[in-house]
PyMOL Python script that loads the backbone (N, CA, C, O; Angstrom):
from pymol import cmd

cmd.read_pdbstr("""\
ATOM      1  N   UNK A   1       2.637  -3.184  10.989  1.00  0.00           N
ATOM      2  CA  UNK A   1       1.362  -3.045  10.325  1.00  0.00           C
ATOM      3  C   UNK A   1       1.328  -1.778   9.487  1.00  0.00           C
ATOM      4  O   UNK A   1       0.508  -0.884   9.698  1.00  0.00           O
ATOM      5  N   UNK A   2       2.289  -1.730   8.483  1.00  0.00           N
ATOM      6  CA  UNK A   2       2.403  -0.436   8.347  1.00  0.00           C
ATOM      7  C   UNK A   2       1.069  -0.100   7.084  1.00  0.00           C
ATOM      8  O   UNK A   2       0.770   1.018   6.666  1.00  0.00           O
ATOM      9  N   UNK A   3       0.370  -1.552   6.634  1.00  0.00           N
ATOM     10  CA  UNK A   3      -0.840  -1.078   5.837  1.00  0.00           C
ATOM     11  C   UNK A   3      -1.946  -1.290   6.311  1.00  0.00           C
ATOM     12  O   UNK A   3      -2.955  -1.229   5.610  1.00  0.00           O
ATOM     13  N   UNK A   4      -1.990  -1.705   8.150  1.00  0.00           N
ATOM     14  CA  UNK A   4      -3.224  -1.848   8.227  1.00  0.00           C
ATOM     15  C   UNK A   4      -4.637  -2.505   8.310  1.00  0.00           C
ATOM     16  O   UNK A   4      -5.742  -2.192   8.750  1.00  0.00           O
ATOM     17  N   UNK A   5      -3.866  -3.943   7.449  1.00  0.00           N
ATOM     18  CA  UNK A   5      -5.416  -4.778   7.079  1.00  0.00           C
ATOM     19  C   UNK A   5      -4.918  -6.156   7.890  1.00  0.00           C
ATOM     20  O   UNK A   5      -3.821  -6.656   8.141  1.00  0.00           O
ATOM     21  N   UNK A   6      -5.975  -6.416   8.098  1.00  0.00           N
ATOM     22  CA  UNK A   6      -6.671  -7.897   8.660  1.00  0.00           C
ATOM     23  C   UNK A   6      -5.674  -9.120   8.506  1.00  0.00           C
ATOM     24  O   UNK A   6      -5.628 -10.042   9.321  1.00  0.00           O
ATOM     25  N   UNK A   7      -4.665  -9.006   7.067  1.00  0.00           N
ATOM     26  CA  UNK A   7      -4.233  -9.995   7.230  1.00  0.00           C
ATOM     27  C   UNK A   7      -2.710 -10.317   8.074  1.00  0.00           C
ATOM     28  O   UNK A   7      -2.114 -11.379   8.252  1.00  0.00           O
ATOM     29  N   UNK A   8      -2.272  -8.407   8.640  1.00  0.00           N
ATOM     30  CA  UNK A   8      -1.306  -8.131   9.120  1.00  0.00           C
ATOM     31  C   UNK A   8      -1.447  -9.164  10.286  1.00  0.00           C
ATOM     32  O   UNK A   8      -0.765 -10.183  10.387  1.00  0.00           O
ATOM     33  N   UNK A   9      -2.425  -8.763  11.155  1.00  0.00           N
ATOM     34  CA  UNK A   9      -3.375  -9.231  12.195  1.00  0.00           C
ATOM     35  C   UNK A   9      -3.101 -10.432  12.293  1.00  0.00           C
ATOM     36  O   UNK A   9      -2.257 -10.748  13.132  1.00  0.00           O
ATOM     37  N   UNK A  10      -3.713 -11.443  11.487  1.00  0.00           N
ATOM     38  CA  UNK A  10      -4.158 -12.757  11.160  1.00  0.00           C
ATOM     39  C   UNK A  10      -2.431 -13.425  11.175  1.00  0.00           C
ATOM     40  O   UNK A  10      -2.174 -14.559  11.580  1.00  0.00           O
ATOM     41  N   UNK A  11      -1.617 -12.662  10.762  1.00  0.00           N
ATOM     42  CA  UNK A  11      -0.091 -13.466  10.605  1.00  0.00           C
ATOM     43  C   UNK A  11       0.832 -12.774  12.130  1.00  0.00           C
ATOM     44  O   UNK A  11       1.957 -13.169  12.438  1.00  0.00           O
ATOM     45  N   UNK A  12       0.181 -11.880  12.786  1.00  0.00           N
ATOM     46  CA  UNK A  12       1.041 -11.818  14.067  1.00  0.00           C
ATOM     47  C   UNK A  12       0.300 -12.706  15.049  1.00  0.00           C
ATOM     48  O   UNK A  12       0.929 -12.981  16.071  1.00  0.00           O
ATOM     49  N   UNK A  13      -1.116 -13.284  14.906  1.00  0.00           N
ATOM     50  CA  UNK A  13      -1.514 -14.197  15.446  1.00  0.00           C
ATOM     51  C   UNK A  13      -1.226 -15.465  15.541  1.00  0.00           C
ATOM     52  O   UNK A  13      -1.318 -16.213  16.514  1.00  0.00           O
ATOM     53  N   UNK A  14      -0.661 -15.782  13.845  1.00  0.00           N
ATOM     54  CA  UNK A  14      -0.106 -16.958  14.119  1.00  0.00           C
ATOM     55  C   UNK A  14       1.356 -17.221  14.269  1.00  0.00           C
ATOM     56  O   UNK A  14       1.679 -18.407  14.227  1.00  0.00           O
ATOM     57  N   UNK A  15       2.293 -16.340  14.435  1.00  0.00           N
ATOM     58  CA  UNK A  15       3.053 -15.928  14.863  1.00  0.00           C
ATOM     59  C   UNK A  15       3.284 -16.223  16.216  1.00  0.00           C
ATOM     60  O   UNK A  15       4.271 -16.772  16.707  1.00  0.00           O
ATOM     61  N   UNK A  16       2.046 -15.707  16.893  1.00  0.00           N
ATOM     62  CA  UNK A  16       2.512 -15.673  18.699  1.00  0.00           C
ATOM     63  C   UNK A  16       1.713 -17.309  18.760  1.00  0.00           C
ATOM     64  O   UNK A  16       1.854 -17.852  19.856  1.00  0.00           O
ATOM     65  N   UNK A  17       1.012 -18.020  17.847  1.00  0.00           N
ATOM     66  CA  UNK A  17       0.430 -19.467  18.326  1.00  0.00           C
ATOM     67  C   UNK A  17       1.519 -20.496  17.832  1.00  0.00           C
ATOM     68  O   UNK A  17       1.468 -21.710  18.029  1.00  0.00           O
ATOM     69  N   UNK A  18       2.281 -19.975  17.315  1.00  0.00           N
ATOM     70  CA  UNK A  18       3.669 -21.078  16.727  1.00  0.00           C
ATOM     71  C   UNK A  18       4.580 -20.915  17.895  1.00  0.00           C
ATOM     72  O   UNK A  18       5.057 -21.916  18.430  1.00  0.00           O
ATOM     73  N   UNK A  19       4.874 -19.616  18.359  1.00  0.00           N
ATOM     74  CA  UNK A  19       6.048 -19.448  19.251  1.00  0.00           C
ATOM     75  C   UNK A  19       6.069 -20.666  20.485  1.00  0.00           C
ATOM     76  O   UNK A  19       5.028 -21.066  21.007  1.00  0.00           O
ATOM     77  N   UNK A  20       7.166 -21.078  20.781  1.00  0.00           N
ATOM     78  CA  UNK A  20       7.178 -21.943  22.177  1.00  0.00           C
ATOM     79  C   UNK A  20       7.900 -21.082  22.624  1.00  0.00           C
ATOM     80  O   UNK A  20       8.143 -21.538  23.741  1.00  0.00           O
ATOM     81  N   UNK A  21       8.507 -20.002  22.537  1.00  0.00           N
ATOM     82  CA  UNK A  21       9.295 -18.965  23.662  1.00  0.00           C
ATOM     83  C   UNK A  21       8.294 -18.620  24.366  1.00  0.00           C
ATOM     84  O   UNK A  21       7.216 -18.443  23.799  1.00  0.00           O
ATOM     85  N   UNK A  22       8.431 -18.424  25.916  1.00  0.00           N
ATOM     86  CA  UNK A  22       7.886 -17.960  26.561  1.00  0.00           C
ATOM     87  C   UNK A  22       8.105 -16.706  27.085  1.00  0.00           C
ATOM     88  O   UNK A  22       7.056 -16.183  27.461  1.00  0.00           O
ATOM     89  N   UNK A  23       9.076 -16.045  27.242  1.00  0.00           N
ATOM     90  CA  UNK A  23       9.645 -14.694  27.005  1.00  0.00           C
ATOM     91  C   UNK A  23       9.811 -14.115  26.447  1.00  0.00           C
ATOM     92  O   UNK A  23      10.983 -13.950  26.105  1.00  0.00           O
ATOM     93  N   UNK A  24       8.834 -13.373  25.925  1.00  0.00           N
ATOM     94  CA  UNK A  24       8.482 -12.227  24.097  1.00  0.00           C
ATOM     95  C   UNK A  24       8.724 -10.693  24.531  1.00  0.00           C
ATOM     96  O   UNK A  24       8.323 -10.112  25.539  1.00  0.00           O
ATOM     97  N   UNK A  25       9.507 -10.217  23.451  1.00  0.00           N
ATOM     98  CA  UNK A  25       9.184  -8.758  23.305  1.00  0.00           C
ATOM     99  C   UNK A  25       9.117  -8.259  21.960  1.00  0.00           C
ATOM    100  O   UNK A  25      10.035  -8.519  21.182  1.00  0.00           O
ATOM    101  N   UNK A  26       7.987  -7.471  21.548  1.00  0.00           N
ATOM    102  CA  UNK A  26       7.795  -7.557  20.489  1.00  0.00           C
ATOM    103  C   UNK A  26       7.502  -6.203  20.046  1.00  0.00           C
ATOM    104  O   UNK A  26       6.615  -5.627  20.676  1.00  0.00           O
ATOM    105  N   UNK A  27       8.149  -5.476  18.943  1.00  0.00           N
ATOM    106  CA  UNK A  27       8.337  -4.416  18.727  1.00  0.00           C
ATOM    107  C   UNK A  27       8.490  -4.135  17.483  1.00  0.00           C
ATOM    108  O   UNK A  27       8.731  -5.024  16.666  1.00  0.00           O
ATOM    109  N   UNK A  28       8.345  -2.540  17.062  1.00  0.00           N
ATOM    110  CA  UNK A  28       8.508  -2.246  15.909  1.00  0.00           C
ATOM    111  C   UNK A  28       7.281  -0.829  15.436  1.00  0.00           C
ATOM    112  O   UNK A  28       6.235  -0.488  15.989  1.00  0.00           O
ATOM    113  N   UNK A  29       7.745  -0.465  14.622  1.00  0.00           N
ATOM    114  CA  UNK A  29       6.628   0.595  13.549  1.00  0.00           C
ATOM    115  C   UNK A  29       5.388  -0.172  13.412  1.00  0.00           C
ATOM    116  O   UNK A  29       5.337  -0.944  12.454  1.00  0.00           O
ATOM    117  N   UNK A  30       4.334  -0.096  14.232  1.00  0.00           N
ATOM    118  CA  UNK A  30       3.085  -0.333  13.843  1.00  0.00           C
ATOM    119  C   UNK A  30       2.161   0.646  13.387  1.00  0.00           C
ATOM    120  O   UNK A  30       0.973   0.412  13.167  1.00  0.00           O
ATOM    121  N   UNK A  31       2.747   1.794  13.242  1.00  0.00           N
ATOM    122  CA  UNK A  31       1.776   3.136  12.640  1.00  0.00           C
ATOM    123  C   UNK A  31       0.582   2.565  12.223  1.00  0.00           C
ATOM    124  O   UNK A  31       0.060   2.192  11.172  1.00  0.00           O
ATOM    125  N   UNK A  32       0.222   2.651  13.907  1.00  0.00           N
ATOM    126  CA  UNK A  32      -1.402   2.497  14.327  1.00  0.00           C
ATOM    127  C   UNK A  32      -1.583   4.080  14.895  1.00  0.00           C
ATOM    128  O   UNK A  32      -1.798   3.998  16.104  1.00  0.00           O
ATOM    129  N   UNK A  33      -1.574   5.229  14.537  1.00  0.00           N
ATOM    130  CA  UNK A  33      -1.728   6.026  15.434  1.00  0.00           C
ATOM    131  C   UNK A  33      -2.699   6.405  16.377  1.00  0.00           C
ATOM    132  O   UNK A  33      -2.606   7.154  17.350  1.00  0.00           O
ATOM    133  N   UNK A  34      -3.661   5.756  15.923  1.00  0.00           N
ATOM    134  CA  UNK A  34      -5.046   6.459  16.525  1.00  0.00           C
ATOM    135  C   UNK A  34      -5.442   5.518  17.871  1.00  0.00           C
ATOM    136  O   UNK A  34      -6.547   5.382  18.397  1.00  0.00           O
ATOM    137  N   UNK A  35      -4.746   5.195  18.070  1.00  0.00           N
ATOM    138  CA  UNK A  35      -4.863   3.787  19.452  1.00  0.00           C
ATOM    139  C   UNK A  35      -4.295   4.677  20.758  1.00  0.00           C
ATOM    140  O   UNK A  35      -3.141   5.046  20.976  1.00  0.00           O
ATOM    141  N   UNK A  36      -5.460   4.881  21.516  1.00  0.00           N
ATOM    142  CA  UNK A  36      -5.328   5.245  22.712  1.00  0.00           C
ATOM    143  C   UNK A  36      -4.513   4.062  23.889  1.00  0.00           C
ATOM    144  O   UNK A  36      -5.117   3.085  24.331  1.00  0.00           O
ATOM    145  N   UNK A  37      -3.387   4.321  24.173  1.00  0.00           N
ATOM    146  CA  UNK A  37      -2.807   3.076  24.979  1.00  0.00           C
ATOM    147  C   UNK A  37      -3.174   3.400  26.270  1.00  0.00           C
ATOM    148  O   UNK A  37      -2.955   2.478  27.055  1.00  0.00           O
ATOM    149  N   UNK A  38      -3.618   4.311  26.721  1.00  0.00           N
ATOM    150  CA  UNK A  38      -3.818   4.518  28.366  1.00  0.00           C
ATOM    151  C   UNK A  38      -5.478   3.706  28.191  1.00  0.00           C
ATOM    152  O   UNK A  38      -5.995   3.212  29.192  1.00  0.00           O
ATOM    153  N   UNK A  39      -6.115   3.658  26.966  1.00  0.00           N
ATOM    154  CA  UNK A  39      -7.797   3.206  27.323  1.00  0.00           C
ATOM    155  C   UNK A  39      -8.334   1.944  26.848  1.00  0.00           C
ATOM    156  O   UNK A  39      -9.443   1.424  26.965  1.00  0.00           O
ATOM    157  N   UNK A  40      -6.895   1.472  26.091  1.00  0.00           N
ATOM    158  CA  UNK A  40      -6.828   0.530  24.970  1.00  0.00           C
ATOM    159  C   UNK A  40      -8.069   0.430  24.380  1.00  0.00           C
ATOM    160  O   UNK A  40      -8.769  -0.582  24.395  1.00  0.00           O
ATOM    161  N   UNK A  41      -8.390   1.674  23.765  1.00  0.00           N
ATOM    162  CA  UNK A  41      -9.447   2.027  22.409  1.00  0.00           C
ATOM    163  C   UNK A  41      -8.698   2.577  21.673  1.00  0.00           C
ATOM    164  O   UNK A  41      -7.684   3.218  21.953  1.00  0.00           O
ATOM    165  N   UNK A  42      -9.440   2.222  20.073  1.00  0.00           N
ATOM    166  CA  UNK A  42      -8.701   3.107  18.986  1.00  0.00           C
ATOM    167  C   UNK A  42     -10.098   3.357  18.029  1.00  0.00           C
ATOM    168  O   UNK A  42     -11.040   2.624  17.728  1.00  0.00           O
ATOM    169  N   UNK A  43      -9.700   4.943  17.672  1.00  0.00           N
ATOM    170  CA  UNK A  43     -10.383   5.627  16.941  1.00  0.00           C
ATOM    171  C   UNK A  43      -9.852   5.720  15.011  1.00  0.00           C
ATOM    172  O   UNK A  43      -8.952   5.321  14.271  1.00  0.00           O
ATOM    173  N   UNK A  44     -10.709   6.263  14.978  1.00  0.00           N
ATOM    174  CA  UNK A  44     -10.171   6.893  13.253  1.00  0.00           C
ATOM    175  C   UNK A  44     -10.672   5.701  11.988  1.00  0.00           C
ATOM    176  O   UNK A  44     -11.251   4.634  12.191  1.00  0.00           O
ATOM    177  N   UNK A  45     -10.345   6.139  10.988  1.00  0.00           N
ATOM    178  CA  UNK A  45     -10.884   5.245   9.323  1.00  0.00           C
ATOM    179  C   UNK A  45     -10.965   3.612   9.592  1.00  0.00           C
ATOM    180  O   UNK A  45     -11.752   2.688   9.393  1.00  0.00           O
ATOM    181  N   UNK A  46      -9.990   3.781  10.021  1.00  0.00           N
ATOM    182  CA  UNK A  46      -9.204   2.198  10.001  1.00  0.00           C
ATOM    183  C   UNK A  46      -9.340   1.626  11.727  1.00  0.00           C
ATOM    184  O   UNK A  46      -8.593   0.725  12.109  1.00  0.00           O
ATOM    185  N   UNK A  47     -10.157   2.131  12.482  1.00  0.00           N
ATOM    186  CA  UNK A  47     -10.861   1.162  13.886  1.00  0.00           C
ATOM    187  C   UNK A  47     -10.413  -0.102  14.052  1.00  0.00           C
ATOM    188  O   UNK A  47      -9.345  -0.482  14.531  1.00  0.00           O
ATOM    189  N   UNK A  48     -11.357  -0.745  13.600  1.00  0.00           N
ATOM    190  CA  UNK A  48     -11.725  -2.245  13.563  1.00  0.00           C
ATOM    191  C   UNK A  48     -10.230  -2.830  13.548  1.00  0.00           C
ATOM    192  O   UNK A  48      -9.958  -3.654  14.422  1.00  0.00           O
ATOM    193  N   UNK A  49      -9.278  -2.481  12.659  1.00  0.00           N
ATOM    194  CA  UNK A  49      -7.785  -2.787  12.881  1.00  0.00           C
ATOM    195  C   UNK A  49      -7.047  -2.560  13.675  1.00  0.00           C
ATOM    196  O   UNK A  49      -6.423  -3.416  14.303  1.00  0.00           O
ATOM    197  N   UNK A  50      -6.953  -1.278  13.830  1.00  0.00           N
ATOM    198  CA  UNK A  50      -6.236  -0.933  15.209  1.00  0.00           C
ATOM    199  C   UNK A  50      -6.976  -1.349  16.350  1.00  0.00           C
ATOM    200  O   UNK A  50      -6.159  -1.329  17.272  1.00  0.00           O
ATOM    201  N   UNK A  51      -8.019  -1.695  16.764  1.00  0.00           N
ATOM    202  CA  UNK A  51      -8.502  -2.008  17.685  1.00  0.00           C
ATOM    203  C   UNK A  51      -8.271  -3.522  17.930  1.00  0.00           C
ATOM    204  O   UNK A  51      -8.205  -4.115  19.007  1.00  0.00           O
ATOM    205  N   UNK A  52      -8.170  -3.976  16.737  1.00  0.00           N
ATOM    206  CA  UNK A  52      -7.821  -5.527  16.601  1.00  0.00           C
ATOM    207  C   UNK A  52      -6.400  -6.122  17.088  1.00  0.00           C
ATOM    208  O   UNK A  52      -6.091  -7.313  17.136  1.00  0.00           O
ATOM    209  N   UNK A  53      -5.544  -4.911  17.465  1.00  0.00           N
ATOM    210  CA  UNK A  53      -4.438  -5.270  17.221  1.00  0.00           C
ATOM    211  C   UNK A  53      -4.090  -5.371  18.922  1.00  0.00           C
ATOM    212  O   UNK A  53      -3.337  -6.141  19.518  1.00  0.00           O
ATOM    213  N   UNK A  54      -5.266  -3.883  19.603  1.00  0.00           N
ATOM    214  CA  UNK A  54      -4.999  -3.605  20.639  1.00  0.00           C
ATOM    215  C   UNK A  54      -5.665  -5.701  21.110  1.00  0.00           C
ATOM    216  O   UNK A  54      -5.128  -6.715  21.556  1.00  0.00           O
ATOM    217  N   UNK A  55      -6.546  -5.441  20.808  1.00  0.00           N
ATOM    218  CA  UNK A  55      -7.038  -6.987  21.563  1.00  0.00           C
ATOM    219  C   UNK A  55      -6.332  -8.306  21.277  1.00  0.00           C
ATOM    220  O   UNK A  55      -6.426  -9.251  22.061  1.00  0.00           O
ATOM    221  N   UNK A  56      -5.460  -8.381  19.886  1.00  0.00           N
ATOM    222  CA  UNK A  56      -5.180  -9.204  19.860  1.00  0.00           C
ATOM    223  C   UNK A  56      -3.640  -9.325  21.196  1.00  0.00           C
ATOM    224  O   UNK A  56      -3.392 -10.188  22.038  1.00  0.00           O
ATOM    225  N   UNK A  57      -3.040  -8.259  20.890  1.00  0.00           N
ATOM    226  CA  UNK A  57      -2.000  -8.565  22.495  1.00  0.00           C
ATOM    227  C   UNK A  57      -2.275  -8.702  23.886  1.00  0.00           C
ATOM    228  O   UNK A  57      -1.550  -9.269  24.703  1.00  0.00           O
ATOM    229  N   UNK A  58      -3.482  -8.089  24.127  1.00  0.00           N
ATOM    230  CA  UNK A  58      -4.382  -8.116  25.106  1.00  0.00           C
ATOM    231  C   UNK A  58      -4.893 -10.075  25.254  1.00  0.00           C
ATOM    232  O   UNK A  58      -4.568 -10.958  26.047  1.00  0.00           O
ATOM    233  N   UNK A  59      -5.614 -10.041  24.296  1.00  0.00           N
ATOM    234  CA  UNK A  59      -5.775 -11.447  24.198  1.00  0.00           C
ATOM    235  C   UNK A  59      -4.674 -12.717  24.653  1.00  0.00           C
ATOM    236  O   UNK A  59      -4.948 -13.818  25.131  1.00  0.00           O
ATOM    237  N   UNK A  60      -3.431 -12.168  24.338  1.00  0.00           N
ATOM    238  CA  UNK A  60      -1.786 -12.566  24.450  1.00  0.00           C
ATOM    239  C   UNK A  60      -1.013 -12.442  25.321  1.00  0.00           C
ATOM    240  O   UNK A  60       0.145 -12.861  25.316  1.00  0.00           O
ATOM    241  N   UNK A  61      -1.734 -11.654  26.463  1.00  0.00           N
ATOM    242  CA  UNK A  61      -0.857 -11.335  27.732  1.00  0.00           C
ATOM    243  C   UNK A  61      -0.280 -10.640  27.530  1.00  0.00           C
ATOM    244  O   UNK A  61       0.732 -10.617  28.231  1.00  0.00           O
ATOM    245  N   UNK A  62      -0.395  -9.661  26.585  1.00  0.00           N
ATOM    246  CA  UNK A  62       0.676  -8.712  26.491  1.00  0.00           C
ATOM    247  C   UNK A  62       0.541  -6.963  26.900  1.00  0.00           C
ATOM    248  O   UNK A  62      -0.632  -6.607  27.012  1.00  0.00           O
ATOM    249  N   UNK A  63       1.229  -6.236  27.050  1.00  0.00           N
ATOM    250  CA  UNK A  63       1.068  -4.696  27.278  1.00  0.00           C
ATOM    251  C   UNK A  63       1.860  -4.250  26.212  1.00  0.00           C
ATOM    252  O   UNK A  63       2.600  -4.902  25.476  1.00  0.00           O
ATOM    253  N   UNK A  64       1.561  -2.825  26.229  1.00  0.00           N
ATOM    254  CA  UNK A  64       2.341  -1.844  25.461  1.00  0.00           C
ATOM    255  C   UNK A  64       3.086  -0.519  26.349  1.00  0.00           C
ATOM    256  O   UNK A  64       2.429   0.476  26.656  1.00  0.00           O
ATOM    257  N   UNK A  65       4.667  -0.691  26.731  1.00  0.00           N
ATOM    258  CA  UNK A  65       4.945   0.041  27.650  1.00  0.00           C
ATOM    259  C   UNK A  65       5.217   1.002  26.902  1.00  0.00           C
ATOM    260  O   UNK A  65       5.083   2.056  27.524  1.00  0.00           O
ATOM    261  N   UNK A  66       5.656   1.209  25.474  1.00  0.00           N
ATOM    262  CA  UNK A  66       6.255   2.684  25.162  1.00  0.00           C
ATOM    263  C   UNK A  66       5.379   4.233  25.407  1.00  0.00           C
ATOM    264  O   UNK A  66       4.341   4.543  24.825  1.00  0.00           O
ATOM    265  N   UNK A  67       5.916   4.838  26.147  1.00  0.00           N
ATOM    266  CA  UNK A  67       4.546   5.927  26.088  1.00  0.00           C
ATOM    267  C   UNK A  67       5.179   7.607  25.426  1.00  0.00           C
ATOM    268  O   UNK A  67       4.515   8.611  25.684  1.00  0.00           O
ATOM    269  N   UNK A  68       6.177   7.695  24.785  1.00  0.00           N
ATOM    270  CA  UNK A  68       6.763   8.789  24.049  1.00  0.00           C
ATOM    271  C   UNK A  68       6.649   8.871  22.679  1.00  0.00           C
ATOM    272  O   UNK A  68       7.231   8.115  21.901  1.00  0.00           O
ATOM    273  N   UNK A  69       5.759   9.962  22.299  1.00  0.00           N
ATOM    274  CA  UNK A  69       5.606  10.150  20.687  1.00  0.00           C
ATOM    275  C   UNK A  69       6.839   9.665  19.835  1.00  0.00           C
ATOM    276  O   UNK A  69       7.986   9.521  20.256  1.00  0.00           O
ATOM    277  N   UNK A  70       6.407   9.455  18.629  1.00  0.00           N
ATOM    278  CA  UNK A  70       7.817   8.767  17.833  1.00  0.00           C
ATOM    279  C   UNK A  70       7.895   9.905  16.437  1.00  0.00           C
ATOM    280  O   UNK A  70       8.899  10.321  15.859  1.00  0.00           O
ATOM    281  N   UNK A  71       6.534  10.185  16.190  1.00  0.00           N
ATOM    282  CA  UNK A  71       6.598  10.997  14.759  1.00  0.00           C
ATOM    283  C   UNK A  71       5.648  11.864  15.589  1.00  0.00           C
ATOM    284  O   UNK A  71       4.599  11.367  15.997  1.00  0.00           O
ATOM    285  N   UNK A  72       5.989  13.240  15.883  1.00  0.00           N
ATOM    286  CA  UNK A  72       4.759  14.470  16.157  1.00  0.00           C
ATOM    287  C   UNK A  72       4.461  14.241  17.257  1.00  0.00           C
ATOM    288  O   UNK A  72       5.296  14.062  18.145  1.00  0.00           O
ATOM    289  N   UNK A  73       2.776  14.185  17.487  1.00  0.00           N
ATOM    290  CA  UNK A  73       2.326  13.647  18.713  1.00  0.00           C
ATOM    291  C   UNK A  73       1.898  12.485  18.515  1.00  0.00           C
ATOM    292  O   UNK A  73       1.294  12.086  19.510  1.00  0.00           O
ATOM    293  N   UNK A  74       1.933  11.579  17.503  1.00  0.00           N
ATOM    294  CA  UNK A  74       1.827  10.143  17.070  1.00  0.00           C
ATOM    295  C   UNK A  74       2.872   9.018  18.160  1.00  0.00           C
ATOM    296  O   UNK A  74       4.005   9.375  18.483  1.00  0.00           O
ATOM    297  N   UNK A  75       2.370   7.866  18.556  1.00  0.00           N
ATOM    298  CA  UNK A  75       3.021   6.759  19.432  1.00  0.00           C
ATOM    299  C   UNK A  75       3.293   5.900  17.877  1.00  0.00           C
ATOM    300  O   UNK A  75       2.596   4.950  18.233  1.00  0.00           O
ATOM    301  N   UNK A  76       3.466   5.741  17.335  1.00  0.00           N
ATOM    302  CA  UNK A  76       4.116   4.408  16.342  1.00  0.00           C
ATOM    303  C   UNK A  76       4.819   3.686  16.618  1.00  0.00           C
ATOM    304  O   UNK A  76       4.532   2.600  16.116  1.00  0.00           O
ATOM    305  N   UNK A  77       5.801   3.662  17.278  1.00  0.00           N
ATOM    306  CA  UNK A  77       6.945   2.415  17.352  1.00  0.00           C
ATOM    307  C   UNK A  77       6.360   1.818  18.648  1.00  0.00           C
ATOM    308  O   UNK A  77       7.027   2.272  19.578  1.00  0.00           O
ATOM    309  N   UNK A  78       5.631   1.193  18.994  1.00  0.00           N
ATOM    310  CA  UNK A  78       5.332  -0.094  19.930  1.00  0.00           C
ATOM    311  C   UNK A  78       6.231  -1.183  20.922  1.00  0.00           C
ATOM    312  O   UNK A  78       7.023  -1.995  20.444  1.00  0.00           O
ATOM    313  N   UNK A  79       6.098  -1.115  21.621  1.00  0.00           N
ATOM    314  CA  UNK A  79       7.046  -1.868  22.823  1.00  0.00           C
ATOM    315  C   UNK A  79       6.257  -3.155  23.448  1.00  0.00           C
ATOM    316  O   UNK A  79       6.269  -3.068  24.676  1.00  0.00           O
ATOM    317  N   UNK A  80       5.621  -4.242  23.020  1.00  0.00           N
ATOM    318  CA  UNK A  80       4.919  -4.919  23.660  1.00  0.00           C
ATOM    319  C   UNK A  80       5.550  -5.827  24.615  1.00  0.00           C
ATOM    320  O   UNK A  80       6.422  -6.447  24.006  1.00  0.00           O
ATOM    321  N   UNK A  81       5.483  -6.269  26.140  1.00  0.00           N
ATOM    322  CA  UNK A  81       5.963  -6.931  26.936  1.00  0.00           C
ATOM    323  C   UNK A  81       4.648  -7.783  27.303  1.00  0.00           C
ATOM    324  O   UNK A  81       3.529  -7.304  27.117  1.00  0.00           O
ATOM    325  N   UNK A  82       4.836  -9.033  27.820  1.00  0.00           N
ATOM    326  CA  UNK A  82       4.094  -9.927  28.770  1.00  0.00           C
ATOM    327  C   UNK A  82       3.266  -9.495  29.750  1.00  0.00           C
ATOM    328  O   UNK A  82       3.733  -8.357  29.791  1.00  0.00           O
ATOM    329  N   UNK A  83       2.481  -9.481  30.510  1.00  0.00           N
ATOM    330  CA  UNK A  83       1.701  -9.268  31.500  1.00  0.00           C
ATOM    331  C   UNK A  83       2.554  -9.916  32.871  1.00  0.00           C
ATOM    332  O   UNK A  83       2.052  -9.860  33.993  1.00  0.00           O
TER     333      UNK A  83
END
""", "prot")
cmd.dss("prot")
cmd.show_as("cartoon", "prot")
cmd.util.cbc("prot")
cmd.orient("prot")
């Protein structure tokens, strides 16, 4: 998600509704920084997205195990596993 908008969202959704794998890990640079992963809230300009993103894996059975800054004190690179 490296810009952020709605339609990033909208295509990892249909993404995980096409998949028939049942064993996902899904990863990568989502420079979402402002996403609290211990409260799964996210703050800052761009909310509503990052927050969208937190619910949409949430929604998906999914977690986010990475917990070590990637750039600064920023989390960006994302580790999502299954529930």
């Amino acid at each position: 998600m490296p810009h952020r908008e709605q339609k990033h969202l909208d295509e990892l959704q249909k993404s995980l509704d096409q998949s028939n794998i049942t064993n996902k890990i899904i990863t990568g640079d989502f420079n979402c920084p402002d996403i609290n992963w211990n409260t799964h809230t996210a703050n800052g300009p761009d909310r509503d997205i990052q927050q969208g993103l937190v619910d949409t894996m949430s929604a998906n059975n999914f977690t986010q195990i990475h917990n070590k800054p990637t750039r600064e004190d920023n989390l960006l690179d994302l580790v999502f596993v299954p529930l």
